[in-house]
Structures are given as structure tokens and as C-alpha cells.
N, C-alpha and C positions, 0 to 999 in steps of 0.2 A: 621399382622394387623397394620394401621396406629393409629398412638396413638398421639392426635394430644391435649392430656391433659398438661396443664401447670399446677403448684401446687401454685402458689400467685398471683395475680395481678400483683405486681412489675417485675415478666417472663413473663408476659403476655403483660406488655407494652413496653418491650425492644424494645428497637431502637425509640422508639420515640419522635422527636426532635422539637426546637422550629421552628417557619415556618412552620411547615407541615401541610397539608388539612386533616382534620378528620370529617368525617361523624359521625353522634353518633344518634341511636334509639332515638325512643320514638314519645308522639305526648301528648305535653303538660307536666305532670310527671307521664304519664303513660307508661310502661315500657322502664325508660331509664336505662340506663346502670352505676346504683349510684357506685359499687365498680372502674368503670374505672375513672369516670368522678372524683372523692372524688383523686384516685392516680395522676392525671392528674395535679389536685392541688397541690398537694405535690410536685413535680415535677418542679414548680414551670417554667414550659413552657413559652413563651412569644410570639407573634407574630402569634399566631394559627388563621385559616383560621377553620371555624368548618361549617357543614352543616348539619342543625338539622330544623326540622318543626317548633320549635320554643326554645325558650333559657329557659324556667322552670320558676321557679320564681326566686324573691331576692335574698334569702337565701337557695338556693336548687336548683340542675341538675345545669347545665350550666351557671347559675345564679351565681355561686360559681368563675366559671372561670372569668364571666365579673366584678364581684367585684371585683377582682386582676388584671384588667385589663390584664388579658393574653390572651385573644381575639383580632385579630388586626379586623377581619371581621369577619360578619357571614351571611350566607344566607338562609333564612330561608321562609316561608309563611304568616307569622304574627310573631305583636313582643307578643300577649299573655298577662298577666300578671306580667310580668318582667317589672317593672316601674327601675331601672337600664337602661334594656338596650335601653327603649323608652330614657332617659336622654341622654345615652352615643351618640344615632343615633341623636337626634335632635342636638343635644351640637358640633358633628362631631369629637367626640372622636372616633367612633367605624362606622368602613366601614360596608354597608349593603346592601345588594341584597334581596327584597322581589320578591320573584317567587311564581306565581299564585300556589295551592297548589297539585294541579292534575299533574302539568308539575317537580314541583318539585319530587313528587315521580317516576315521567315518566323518569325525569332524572338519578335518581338513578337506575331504571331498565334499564334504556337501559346502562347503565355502569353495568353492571348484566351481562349483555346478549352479550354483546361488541359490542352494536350497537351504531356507533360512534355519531349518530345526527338523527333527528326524525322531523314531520312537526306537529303542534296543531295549531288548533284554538283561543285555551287563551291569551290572548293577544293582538291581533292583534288591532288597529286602538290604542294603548294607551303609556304608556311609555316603558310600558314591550317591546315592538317591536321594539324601538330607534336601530338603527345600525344593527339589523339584515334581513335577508335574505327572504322574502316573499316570495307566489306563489300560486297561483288559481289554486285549484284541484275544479272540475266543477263550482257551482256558490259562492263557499266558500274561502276566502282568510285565509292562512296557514302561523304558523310562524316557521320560522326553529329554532329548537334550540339544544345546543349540550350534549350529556350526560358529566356527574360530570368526573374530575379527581381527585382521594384520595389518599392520603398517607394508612392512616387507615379509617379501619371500625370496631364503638363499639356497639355489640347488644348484648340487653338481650333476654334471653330467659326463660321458666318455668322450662324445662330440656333438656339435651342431654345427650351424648353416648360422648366415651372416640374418639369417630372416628370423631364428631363435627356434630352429626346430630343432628336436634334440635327440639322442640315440643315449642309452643307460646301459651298462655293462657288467653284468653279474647281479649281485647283491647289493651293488650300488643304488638300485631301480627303489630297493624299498620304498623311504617315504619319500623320494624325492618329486616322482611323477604326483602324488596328491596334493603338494603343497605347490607344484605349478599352479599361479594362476588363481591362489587362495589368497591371493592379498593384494593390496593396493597396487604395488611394485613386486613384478617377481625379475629378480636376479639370477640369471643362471652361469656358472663359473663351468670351464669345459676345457677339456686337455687337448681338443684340438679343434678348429674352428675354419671348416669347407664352404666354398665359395657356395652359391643358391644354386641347385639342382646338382648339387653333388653329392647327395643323401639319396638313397633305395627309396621311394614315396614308402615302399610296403615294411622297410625297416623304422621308420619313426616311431619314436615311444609316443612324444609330446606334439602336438603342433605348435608354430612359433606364435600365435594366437593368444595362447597364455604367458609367454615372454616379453617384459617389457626392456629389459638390459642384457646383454651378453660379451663374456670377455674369456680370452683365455687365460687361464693361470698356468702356473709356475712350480716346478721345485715341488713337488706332491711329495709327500713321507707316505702316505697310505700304510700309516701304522696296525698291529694288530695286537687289540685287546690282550688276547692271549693262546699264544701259540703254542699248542699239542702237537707233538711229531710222536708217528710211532717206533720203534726199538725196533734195530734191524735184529 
């Protein structure tokens, strides 16, 4: 059996250095990855390149890292509610690539799948398009663009298996499933962690295939951006 369980986070983010491209779940702060992103801090990194849908808030996900300025770029779909890191992008403290939000998960999949570069339509006639590679497939002009390269990949998950297969729960699924598997190392953080064959085969989102670390975390806030209740 491949046993591809770590016992901390701190094993879990070995070899992770400053400069390196990290992917990290999530879409907004719903299912990001708080035990990697909380060590990541600690760690006190510098220089990171992260590519995340978008950076969390102020004080919470990735929001954490831009406060300490240990983000040199991020590229993301929107900046969200992280009034930080609109400051940091306007001010031109903080490098940033907004990619349409379809292309950016497309990109992570085709670094998935090891397809090196793909054609979309998003973009095309605007900035997104600046220097790249067009071409008319029948009466539609196409933009070329090329899959992510990552150092790591940090997802969370509901659960998995000691072999990194994983189960994704609501809304959590977003990006997390495409960024398995798109990087060098993919990490995956998991609230609860079942011996091997103790997953439904027909319930698995991910196979452990694309997992190279697994650990479970801790102490989850599973904050929410912004919460609407309706008036009884």
C-alpha cells in the first residue's frame, strides 16, 4: 500500500521555499486550505508567486500572507474583498495578473492533465490578449493561452484515505479538484483521514494519483465572507 499520510503540516510543507509558485484552493474562503496557508505564515516565506481565484480577506486565507507582505505576485480572477490587496495592486506594491475566471481554472486543468497550452475565447479583443497568440477556428477568434507552472499545490478536502484519495464537500470542490495534481507537489489538508478502502470507490472526487502529501488539520474557522440572513 502506498501511504502517502504525513503527521503535521510542518511534513507536509517541507521543501518549501521562498520564490516558489503555489497554487492554493479555494474560491473566496470557502474551502481553502487554513492549516497550510496559517504554516506558510509562520514560515515566514517571501517572494511567493501564489495562484488562487482570489486572496480571502484582510485578516484571513491568503489575506494573512499579503499582510506580511510575503506575496511578491498573485494571479488570481478578482481581487474579492481583500481591501489590502486592492491597496497593495493599486499602490504597485504587489504584482498581479487578473485572468478571466473560466481560463484561470482551465489553466489549472490543463496543468492537470499535461496539456501544455489551450485556445479560449475570453479575452480576446481586450488586455487579457496583449502579446499573445490568436487564431480563427470558423467565425470565432481564440486566445491561446498556456497551462500554470507550480511549485506546490495546497487543497483542502472533507476527507480522504491514507493513499490521498479525496472526497470534497459542497462548495468546497471549486478549485480545489483542478489544482490537484497541477504542480510539482500537491498537498492536500483534510478534516478527516479513513484508513484505505474505507471511501465509496463511486464517491471519490480525486484519485490519490494526483496527491503527493496528506495530513489532517485542525481547528477549521470556515469563515464566511459575508453573511445574509433573511428577516423573519
Amino acid at each position: 500500500m502506498i501511504n502517502k499520510k504525513v503527521f503535521n503540516v510542518k511534513d507536509a510543507l517541507e521543501g518549501v521555499k521562498s520564490g516558489m509558485t503555489l497554487m492554493v484552493g479555494g474560491f473566496g474562503l470557502s474551502g481553502i486550505p487554513e492549516n497550510a496557508i496559517e504554516q506558510l505564515v509562520k514560515l515566514e516565506l517571501t517572494d511567493l508567486i501564489c495562484i488562487s481565484n482570489n486572496a480571502g480577506v484582510d485578516d484571513f486565507g491568503l489575506g494573512l500572507l499579503l499582510k506580511k507582505h510575503q506575496i511578491k505576485k498573485m494571479i488570481s480572477s478578482y481581487v474579492g474583498e481583500n481591501d489590502e490587496f486592492e491597496r497593495q495592486m493599486l499602490s504597485g506594491e504587489l504584482e498581479v495578473d487578473l485572468i478571466p475566471q473560466g481560463t484561470l481554472a482551465e489553466k489549472c486543468r490543463s496543468a492537470q492533465s499535461g496539456i501544455p497550452a489551450f485556445y479560449t475565447p475570453a479575452g480576446f479583443g481586450t488586455e487579457v490578449a496583449e502579446g499573445k497568440e490568436t487564431r480563427a477556428f470558423g467565425n470565432k477568434m481564440y486566445v491561446l493561452e498556456h497551462a500554470f507552472k507550480a511549485d506546490f499545490s495546497f487543497v483542502k478536502a472533507w476527507k480522504g484515505d491514507e493513499a490521498g484519495n479525496l472526497i470534497f464537500k459542497g462548495t468546497a470542490r471549486n478549485f480545489n479538484p483542478n489544482m490537484c495534481g497541477a504542480a510539482k507537489i500537491t498537498v492536500a489538508e483534510v478534516e478527516e483521514i479513513v484508513p484505505l478502502g474505507e471511501l465509496d470507490p463511486n464517491q471519490i472526487h480525486i484519485p490519490g494519483i494526483f496527491i503527493q502529501r496528506i495530513f489532517q488539520g485542525s481547528n477549521y474557522e470556515k469563515r464566511i465572507e459575508q453573511r445574509t440572513i433573511r428577516k423573519n
